[in-house]
N, C-alpha and C positions, 0 to 999 in steps of 0.2 A: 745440939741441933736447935732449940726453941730460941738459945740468946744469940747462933746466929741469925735467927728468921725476924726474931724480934729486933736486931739491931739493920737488916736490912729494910725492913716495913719503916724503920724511925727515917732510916734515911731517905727511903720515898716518899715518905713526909715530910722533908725539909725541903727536896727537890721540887716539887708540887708547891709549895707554902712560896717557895723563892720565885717560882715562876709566875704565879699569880698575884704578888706583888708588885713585880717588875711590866705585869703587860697591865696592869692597873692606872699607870700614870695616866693624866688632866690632859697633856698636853705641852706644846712648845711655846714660849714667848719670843716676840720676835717686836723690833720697834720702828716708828714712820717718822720720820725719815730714818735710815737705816746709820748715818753719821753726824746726828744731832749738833746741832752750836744754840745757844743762849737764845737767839734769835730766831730758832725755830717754832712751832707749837705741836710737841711730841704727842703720838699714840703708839700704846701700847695693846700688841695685837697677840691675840691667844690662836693657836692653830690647834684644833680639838683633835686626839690621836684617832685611827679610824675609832668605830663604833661609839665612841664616846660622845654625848649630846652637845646643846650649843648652851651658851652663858650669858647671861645677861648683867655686862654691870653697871654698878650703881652708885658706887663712891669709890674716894681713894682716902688715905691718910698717909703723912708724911710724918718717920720719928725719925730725926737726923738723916741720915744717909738711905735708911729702909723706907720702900715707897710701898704700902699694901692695896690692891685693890679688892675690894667686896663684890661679888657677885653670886647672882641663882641661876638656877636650873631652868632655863626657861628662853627662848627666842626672846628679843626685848619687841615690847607691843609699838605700833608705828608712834611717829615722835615720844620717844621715850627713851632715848640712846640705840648705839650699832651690836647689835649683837657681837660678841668676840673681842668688841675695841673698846677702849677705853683710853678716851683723850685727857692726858697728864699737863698737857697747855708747857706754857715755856718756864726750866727751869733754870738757875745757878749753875755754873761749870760746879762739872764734879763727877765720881763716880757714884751710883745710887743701884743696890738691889732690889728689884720690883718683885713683888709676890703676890701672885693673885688668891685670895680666901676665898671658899665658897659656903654659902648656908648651905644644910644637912649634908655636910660632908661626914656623914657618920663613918664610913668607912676607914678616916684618917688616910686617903687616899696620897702621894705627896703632892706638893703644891707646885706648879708652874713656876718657876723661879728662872731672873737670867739677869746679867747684870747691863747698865746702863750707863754709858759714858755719853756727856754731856761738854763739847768743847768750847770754847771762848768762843765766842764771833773773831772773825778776821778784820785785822786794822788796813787793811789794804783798802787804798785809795777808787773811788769806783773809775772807771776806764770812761773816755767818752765815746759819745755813742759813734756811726760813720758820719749821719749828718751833720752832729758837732763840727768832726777833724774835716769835714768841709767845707765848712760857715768858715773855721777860722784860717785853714788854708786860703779860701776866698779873701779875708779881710787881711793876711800877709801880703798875697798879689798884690792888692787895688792900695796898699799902703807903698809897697814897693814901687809901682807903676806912678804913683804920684809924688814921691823921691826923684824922681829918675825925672820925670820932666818939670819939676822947678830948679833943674841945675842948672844954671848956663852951660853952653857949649862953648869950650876956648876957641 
């Protein structure tokens, strides 16, 4: 009777332990523009889970492929960065995992993590605009119109 009570209390302790870890998470990352090219200038945006506070950050570092952001516990004071964002500016095509660190994360909390794909710019030629393709239709006419009457008429 005691080692079944005692093995039933372990396991509401583990159930309890798993659920309070899991409703523990920072939050979701999420990125601006949402399908980056080389030519963009990227931020990376923290969505804080409910009850969870706001973040202020403060740097990034890039090691290879892994991009970390640093921030605190704290709204960011005015001019002093966006609270939640954090602008990565334009990078190299590539894939790249971003992770956001926090100070006194003593909880070892897990870290907002989400991956980042980064594409080429597009080699496509730009289109003209409408009043271009009607300057130049204009200057086909009036090239054509003055064809047509320096021809003799048989």
């Amino acid at each position: 009777m005691t080692t079944r009570l005692l093995s039933l209390f372990a396991a509401l302790c583990l159930l309890c332990y798993a659920h309070s870890v899991t409703a523990q998470t920072l939050g979701t990352l999420s990125f601006s523009p949402p399908n980056p090219t080389t030519a963009d200038s990227i931020a990376s945006i923290l969505t804080p889970k409910a009850g969870q506070p706001d973040w202020c950050p403060y740097s990034s570092s890039v090691q290879g492929n892994n991009i970390y952001v640093s921030a605190q516990l704290a709204s960011c004071p005015p001019g002093q960065g966006t609270t939640n964002t954090f602008v990565l500016g334009r990078l190299p095509a590539g894939t790249y995992q971003v992770t956001w660190r926090f100070v006194d994360n003593f909880l070892n909390l897990p870290l907002p993590t989400a991956t980042l794909v980064v594409a080429g710019q597009s080699s496509q030629a730009p289109a003209l605009s409408t009043s271009a393709i009607s300057a130049l239709l204009a200057g086909v006419l009036l090239l054509g119109l003055h064809m047509v009457r320096r021809r003799p008429v048989p």
